[in-house]
N, CA, C and O atoms as CSV, one atom per row, in Angstrom:
chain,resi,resn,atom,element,x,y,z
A,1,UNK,N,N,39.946,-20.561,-63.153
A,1,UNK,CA,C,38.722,-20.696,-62.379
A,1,UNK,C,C,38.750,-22.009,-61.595
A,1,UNK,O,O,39.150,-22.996,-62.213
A,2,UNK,N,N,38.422,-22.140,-60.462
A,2,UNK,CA,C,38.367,-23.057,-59.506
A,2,UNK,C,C,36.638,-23.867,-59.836
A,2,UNK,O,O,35.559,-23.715,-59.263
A,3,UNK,N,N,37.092,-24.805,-61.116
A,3,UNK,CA,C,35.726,-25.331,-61.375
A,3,UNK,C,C,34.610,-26.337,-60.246
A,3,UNK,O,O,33.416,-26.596,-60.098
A,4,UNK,N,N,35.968,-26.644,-59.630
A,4,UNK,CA,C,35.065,-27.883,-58.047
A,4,UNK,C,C,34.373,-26.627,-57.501
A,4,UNK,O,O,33.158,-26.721,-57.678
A,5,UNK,N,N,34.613,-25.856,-57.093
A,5,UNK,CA,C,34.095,-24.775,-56.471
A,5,UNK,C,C,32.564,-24.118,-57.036
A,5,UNK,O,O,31.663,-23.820,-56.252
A,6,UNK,N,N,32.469,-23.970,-58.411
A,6,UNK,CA,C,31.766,-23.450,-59.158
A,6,UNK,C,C,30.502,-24.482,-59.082
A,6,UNK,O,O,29.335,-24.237,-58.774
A,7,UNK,N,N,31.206,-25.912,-59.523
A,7,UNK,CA,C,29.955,-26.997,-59.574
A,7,UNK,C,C,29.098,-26.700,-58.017
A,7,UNK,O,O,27.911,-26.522,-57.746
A,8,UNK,N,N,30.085,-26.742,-57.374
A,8,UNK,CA,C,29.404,-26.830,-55.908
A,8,UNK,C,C,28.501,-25.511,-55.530
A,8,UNK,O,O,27.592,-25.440,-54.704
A,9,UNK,N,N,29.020,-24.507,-56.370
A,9,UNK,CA,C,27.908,-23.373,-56.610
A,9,UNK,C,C,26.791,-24.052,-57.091
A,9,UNK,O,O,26.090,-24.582,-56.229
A,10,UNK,N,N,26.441,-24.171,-58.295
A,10,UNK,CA,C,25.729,-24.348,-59.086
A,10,UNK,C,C,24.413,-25.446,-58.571
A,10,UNK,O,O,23.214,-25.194,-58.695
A,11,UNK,N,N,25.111,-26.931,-57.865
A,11,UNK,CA,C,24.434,-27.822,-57.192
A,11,UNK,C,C,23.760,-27.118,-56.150
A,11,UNK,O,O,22.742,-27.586,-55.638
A,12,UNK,N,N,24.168,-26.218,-55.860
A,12,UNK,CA,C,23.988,-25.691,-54.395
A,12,UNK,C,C,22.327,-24.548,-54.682
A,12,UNK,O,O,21.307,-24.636,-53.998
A,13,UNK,N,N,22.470,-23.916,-55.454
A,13,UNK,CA,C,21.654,-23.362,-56.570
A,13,UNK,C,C,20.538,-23.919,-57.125
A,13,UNK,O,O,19.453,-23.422,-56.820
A,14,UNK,N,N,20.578,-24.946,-57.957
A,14,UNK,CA,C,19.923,-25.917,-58.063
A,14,UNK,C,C,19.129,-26.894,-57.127
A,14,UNK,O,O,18.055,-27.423,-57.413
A,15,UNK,N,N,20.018,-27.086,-55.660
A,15,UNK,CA,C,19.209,-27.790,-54.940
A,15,UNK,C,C,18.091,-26.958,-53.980
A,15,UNK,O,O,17.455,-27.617,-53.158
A,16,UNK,N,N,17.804,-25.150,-54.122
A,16,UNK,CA,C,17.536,-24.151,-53.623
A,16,UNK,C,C,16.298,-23.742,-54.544
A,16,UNK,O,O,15.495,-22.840,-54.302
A,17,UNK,N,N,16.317,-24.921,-56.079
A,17,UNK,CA,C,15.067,-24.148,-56.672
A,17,UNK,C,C,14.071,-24.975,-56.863
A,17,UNK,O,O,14.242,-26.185,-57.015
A,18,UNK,N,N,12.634,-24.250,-56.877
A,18,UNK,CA,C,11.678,-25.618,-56.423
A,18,UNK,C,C,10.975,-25.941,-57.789
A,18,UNK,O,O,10.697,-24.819,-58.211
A,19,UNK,N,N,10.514,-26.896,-58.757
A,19,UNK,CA,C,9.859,-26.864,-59.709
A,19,UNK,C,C,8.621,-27.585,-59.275
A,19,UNK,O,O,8.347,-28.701,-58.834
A,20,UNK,N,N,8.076,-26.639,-59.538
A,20,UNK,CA,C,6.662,-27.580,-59.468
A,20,UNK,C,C,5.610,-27.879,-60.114
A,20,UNK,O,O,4.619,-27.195,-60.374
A,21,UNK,N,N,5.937,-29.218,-60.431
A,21,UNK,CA,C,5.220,-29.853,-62.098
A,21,UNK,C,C,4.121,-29.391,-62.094
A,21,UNK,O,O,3.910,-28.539,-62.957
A,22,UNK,N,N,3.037,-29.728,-61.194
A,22,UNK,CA,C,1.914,-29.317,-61.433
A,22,UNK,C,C,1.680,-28.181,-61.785
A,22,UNK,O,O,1.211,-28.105,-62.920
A,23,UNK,N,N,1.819,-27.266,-61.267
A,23,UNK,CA,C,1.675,-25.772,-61.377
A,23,UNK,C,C,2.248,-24.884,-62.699
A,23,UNK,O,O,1.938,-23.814,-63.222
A,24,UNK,N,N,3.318,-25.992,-62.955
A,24,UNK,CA,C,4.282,-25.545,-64.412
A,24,UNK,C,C,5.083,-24.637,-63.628
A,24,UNK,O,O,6.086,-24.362,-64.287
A,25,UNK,N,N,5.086,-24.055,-62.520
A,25,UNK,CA,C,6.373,-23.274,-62.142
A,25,UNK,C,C,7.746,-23.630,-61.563
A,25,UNK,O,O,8.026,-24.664,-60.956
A,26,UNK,N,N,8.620,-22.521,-61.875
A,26,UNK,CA,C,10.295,-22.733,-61.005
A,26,UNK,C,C,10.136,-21.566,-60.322
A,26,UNK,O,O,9.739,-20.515,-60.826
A,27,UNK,N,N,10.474,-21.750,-59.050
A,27,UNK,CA,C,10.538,-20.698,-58.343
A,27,UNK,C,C,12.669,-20.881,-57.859
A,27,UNK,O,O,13.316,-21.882,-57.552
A,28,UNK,N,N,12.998,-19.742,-57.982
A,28,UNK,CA,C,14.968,-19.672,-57.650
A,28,UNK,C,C,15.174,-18.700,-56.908
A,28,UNK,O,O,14.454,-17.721,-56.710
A,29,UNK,N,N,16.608,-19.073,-56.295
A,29,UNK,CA,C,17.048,-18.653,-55.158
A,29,UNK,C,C,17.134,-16.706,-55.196
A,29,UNK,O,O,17.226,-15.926,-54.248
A,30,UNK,N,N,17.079,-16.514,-56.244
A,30,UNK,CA,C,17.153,-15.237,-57.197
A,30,UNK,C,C,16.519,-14.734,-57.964
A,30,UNK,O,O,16.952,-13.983,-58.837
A,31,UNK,N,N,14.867,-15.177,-57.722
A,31,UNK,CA,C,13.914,-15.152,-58.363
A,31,UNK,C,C,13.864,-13.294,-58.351
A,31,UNK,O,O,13.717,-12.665,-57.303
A,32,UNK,N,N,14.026,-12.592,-59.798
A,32,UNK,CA,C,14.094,-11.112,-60.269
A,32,UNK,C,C,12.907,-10.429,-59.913
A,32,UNK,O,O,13.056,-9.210,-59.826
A,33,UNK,N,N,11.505,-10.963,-59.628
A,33,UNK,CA,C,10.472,-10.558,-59.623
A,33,UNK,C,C,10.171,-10.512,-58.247
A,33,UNK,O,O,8.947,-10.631,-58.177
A,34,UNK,N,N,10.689,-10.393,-57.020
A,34,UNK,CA,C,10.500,-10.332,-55.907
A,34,UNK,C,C,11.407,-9.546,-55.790
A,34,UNK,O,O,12.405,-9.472,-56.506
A,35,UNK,N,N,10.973,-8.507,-54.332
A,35,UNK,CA,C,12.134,-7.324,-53.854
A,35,UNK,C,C,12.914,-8.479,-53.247
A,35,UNK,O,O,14.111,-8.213,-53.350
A,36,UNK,N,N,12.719,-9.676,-52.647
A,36,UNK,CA,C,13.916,-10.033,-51.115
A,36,UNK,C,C,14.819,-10.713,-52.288
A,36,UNK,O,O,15.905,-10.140,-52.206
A,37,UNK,N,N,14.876,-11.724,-53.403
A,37,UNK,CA,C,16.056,-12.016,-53.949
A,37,UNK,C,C,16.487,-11.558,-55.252
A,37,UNK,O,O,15.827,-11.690,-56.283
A,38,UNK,N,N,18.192,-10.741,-55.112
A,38,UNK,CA,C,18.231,-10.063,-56.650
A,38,UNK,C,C,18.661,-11.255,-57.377
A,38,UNK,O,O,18.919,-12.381,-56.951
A,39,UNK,N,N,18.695,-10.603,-58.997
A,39,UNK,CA,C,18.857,-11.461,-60.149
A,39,UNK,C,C,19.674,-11.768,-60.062
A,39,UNK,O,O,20.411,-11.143,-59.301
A,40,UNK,N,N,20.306,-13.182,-60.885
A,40,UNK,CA,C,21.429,-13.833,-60.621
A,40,UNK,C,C,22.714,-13.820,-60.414
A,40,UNK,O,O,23.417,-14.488,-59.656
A,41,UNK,N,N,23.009,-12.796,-61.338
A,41,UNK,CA,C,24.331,-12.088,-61.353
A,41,UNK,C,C,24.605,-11.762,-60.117
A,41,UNK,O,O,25.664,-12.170,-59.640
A,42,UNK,N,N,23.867,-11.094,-59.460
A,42,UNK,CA,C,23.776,-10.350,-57.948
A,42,UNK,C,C,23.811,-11.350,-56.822
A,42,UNK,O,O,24.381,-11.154,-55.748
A,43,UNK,N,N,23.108,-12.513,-57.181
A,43,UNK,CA,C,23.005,-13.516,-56.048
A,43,UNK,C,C,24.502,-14.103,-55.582
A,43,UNK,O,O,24.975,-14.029,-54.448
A,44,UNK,N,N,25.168,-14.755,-56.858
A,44,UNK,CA,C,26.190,-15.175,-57.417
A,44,UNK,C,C,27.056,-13.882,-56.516
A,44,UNK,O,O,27.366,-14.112,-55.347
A,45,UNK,N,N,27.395,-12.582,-57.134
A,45,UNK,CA,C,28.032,-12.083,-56.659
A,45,UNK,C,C,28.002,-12.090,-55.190
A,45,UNK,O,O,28.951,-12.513,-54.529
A,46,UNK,N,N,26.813,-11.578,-54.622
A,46,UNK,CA,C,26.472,-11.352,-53.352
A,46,UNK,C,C,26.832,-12.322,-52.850
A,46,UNK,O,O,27.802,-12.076,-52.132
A,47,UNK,N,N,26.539,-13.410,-52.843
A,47,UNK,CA,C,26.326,-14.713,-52.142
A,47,UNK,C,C,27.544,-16.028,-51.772
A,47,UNK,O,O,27.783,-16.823,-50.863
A,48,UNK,N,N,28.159,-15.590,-53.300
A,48,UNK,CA,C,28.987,-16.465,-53.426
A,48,UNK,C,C,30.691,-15.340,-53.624
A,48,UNK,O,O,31.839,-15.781,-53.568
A,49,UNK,N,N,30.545,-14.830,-53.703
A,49,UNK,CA,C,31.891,-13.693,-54.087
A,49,UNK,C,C,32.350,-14.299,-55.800
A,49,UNK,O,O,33.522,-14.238,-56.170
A,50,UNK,N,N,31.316,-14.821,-56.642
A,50,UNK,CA,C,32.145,-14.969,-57.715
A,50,UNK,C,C,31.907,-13.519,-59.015
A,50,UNK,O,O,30.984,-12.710,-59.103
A,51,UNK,N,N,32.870,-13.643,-59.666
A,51,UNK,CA,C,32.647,-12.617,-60.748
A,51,UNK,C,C,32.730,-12.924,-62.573
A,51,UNK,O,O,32.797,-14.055,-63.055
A,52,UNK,N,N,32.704,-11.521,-63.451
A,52,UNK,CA,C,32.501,-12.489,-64.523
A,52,UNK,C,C,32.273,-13.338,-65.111
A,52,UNK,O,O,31.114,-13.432,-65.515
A,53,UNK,N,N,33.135,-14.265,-65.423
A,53,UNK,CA,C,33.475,-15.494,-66.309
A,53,UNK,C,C,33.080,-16.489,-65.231
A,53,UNK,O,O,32.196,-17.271,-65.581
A,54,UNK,N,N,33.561,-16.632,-63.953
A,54,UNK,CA,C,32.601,-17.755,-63.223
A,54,UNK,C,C,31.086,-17.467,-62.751
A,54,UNK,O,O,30.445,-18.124,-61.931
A,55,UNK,N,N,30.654,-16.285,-63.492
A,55,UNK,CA,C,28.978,-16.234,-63.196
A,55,UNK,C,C,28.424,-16.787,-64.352
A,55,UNK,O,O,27.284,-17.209,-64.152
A,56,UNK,N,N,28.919,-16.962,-65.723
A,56,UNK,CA,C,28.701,-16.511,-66.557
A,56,UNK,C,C,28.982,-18.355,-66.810
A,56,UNK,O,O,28.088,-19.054,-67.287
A,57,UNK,N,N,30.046,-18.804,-66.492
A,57,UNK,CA,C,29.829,-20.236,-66.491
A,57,UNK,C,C,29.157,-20.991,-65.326
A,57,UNK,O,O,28.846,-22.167,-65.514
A,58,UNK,N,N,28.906,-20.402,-64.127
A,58,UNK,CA,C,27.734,-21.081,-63.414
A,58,UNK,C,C,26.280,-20.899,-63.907
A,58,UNK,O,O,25.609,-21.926,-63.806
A,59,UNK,N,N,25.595,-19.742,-64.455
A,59,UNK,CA,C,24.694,-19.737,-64.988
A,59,UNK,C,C,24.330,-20.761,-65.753
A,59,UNK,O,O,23.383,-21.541,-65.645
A,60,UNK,N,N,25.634,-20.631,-66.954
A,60,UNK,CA,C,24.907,-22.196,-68.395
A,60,UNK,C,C,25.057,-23.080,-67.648
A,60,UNK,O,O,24.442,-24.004,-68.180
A,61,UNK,N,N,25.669,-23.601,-66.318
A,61,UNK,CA,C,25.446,-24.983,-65.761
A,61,UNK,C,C,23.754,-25.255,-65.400
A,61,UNK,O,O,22.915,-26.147,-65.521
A,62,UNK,N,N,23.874,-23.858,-64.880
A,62,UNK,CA,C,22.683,-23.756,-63.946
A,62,UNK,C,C,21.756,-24.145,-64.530
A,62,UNK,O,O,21.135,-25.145,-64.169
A,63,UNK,N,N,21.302,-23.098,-66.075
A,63,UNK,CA,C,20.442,-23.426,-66.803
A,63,UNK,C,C,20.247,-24.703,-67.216
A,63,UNK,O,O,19.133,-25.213,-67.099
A,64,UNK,N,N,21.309,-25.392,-67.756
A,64,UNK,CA,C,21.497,-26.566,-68.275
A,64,UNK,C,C,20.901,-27.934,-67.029
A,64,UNK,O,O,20.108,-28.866,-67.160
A,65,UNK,N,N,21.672,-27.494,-65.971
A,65,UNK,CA,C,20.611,-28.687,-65.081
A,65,UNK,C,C,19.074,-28.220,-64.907
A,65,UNK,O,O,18.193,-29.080,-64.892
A,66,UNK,N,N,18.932,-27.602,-64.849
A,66,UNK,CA,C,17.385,-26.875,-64.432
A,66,UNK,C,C,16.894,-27.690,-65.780
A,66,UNK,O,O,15.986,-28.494,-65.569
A,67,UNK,N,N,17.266,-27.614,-66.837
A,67,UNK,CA,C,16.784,-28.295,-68.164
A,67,UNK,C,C,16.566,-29.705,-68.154
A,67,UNK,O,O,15.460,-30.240,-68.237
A,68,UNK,N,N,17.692,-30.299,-68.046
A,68,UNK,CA,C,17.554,-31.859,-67.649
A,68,UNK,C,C,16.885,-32.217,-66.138
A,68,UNK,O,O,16.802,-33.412,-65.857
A,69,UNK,N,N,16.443,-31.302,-65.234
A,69,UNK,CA,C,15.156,-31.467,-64.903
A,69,UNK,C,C,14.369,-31.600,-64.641
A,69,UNK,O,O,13.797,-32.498,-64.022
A,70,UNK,N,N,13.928,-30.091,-65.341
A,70,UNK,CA,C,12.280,-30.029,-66.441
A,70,UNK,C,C,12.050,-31.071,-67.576
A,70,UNK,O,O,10.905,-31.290,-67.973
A,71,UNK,N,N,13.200,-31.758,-68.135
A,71,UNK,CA,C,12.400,-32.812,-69.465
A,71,UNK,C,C,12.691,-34.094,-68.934
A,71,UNK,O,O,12.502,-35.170,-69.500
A,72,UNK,N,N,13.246,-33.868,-67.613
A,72,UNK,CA,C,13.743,-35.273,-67.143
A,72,UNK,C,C,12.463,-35.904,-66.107
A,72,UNK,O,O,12.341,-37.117,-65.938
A,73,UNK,N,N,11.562,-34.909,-65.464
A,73,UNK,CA,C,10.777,-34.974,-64.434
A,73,UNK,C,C,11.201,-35.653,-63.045
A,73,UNK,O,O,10.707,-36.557,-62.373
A,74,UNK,N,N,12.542,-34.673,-62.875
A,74,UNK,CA,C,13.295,-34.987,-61.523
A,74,UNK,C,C,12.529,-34.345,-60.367
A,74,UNK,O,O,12.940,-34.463,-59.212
């Protein structure tokens, strides 16, 4: 897997999702609950041409920054 590539997914992802403290919401680039963007897997695929194992490790990045943050108040 071409991990420079992946991070640069992931940042790229991350810099596309909006949190907004007040409100308590995240709104993402792939937000499932709207017809215009599919779920992640799909975005990833669609978007980026990656498959399996590099969706699957951009996701836990993904999640993982989205985490640090929400407790970080970035």
């Amino acid at each position: 897997m071409d991990y420079k590539f992946l991070n640069k997914v992931v940042g790229q992802i991350v810099s596309e999702t909006i949190i907004d403290y007040g409100e308590e919401i995240i709104v993402s680039p792939f937000h499932p609950f709207t017809l215009s963007h599919p779920p992640f897997s799909d975005h990833c695929r669609d978007v980026y041409g990656l498959k399996g194992q590099e969706i699957k490790y951009v996701w836990k990045e993904y999640k993982q920054a989205i985490k640090d943050k929400v407790n970080n108040g970035l």
